[in-house]
ZAPA-587714 format. One record per atom (N, C-alpha, C): atom name; x, y, z negated; residue in one letter. Coordinates in nm, 3 decimals. Example, Ala and Ser with C-alpha at 12.3 -4.5 7.8 and 13.67 -1.06 7.14 Angstrom:
<atoms>
N, 1.319, -0.569, -0.780, a
CA, 1.230, -0.450, -0.780, a
C, 1.320, -0.330, -0.780, a
N, 1.285, -0.225, -0.708, s
CA, 1.367, -0.106, -0.714, s
C, 1.290, 0.003, -0.787, s
</atoms>
This chain:
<atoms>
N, 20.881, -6.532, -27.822, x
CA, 20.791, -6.424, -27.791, x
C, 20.751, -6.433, -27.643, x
N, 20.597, -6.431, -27.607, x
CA, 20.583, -6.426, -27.506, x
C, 20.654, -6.298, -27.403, x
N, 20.652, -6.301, -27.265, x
CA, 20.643, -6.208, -27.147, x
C, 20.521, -6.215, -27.042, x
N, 20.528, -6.124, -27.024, x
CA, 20.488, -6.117, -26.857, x
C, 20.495, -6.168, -26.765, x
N, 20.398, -6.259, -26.665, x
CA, 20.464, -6.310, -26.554, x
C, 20.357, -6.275, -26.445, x
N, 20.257, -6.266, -26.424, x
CA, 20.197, -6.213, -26.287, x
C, 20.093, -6.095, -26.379, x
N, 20.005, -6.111, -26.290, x
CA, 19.860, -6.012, -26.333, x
C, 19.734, -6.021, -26.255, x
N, 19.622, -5.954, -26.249, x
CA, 19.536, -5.959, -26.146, x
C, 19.501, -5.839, -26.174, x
N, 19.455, -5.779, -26.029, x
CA, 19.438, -5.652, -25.988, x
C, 19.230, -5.674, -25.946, x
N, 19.177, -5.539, -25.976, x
CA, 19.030, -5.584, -25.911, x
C, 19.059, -5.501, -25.757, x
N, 18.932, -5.500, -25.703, x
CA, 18.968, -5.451, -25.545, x
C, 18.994, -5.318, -25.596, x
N, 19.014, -5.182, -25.654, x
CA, 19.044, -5.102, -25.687, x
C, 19.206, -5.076, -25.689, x
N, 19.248, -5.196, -25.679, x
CA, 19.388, -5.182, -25.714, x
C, 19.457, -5.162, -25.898, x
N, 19.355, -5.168, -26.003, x
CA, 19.421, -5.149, -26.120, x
C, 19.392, -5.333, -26.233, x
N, 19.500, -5.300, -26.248, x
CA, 19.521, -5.449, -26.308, x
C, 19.375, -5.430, -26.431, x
N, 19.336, -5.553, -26.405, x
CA, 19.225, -5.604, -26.544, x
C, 19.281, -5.685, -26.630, x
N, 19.368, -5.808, -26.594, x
CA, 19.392, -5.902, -26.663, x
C, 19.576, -5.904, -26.645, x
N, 19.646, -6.017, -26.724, x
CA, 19.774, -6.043, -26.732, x
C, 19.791, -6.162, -26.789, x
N, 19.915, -6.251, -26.674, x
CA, 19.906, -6.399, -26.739, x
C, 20.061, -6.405, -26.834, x
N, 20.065, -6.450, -26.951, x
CA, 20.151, -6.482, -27.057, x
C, 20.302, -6.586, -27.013, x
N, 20.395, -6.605, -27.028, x
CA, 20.495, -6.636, -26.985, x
C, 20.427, -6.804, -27.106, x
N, 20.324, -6.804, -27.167, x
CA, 20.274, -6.931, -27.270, x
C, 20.117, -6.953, -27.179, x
N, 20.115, -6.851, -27.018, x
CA, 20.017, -6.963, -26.920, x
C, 19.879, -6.906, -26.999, x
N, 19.871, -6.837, -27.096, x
CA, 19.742, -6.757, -27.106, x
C, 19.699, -6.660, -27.029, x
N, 19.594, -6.597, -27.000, x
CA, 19.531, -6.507, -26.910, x
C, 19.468, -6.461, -27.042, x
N, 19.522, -6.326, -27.041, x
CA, 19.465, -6.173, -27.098, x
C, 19.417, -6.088, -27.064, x
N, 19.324, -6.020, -27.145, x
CA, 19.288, -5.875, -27.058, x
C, 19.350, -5.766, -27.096, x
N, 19.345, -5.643, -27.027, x
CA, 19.438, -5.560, -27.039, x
C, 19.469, -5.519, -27.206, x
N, 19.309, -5.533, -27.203, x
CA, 19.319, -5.438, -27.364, x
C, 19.372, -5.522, -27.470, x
N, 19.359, -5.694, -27.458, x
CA, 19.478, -5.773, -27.529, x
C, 19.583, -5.777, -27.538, x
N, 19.623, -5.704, -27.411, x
CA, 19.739, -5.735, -27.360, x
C, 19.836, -5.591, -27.507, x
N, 19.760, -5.493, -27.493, x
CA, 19.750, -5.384, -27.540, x
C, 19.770, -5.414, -27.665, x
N, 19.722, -5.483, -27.759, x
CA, 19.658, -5.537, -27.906, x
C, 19.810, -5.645, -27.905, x
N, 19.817, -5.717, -27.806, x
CA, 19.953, -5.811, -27.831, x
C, 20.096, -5.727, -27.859, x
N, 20.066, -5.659, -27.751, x
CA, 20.193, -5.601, -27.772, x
C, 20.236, -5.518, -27.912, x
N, 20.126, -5.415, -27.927, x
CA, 20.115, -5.379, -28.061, x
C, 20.134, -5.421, -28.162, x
N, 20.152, -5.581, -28.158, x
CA, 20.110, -5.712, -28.321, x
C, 20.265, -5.758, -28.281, x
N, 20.357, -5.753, -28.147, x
CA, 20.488, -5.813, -28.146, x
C, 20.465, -5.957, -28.053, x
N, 20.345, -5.992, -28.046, x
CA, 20.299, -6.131, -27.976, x
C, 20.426, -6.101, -27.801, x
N, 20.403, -6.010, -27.752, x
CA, 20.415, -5.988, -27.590, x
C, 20.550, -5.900, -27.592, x
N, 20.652, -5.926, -27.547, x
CA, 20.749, -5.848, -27.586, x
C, 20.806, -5.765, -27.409, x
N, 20.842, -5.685, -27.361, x
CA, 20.930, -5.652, -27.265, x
C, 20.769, -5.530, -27.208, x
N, 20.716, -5.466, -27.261, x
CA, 20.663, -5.410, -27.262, x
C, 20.574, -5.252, -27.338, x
N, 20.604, -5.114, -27.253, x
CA, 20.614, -4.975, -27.324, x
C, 20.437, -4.922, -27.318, x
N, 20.418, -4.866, -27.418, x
CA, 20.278, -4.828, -27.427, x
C, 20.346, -4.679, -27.401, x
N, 20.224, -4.613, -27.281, x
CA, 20.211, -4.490, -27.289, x
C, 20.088, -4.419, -27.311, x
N, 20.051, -4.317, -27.432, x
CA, 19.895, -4.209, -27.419, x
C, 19.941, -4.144, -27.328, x
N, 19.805, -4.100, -27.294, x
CA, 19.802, -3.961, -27.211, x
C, 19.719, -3.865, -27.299, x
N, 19.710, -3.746, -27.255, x
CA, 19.643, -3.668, -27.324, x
C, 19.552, -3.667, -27.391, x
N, 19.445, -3.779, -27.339, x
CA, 19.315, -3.761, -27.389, x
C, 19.352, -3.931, -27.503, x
N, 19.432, -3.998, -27.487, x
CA, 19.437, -4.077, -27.621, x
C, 19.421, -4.216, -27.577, x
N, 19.417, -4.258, -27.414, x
CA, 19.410, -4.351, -27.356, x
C, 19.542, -4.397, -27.366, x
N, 19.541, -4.558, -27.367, x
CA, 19.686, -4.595, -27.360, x
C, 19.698, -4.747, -27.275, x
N, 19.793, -4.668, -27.160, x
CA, 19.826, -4.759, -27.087, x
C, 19.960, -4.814, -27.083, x
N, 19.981, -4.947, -27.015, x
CA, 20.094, -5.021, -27.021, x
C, 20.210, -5.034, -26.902, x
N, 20.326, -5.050, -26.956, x
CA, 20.408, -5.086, -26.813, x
C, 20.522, -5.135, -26.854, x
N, 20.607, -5.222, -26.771, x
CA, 20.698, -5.299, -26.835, x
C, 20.816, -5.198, -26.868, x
N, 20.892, -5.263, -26.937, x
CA, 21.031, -5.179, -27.000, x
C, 21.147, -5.173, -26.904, x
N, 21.125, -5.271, -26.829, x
CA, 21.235, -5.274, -26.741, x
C, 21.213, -5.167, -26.588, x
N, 21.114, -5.144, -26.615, x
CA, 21.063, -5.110, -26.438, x
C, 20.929, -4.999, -26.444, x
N, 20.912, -4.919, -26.316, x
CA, 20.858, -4.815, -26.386, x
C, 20.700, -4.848, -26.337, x
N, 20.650, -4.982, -26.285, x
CA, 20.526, -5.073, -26.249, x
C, 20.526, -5.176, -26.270, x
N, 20.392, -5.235, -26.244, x
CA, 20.396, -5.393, -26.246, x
C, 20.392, -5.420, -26.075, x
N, 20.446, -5.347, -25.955, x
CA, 20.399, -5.324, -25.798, x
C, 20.468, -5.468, -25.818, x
N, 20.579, -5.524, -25.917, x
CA, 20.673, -5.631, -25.816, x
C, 20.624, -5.779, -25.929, x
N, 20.473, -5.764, -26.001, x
CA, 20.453, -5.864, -26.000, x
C, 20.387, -5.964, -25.929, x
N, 20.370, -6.064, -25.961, x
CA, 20.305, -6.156, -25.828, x
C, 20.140, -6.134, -25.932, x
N, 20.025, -6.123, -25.784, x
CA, 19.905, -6.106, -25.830, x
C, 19.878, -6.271, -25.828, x
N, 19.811, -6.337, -25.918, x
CA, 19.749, -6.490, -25.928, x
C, 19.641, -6.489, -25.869, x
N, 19.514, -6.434, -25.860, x
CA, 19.423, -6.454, -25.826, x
C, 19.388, -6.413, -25.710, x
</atoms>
């Protein structure tokens, strides 16, 4: 099962993309769809109120301590 290993952030500071511990580059919302299907493992989906759902690893309460690639 894949993991997590860096990400890329736009100048905004919020991650767009995420690279695969199998060297693929995803976008968030794959990233989203992987995890969901079991593909991407070490990773918690949270909604918020309005039904948006964002990601963050299981171990840690950000991605602040991954390395950005790009």
């Amino acid at each position: 099962m894949e993991t997590i290993t860096a990400l890329h952030r736009n100048h905004f500071g919020q991650i767009i993309s995420f690279v695969t511990s199998e060297g693929r580059v995803i976008s968030y919302q794959k990233a989203i769809m992987d995890a969901e299907n079991g593909v991407i493992s070490g990773l918690q989906m949270e909604s918020d109120i309005t039904g948006n759902i964002s990601l963050k690893p299981e171990d840690s309460h950000s991605f602040d301590d991954y390395p950005n690639l790009f």
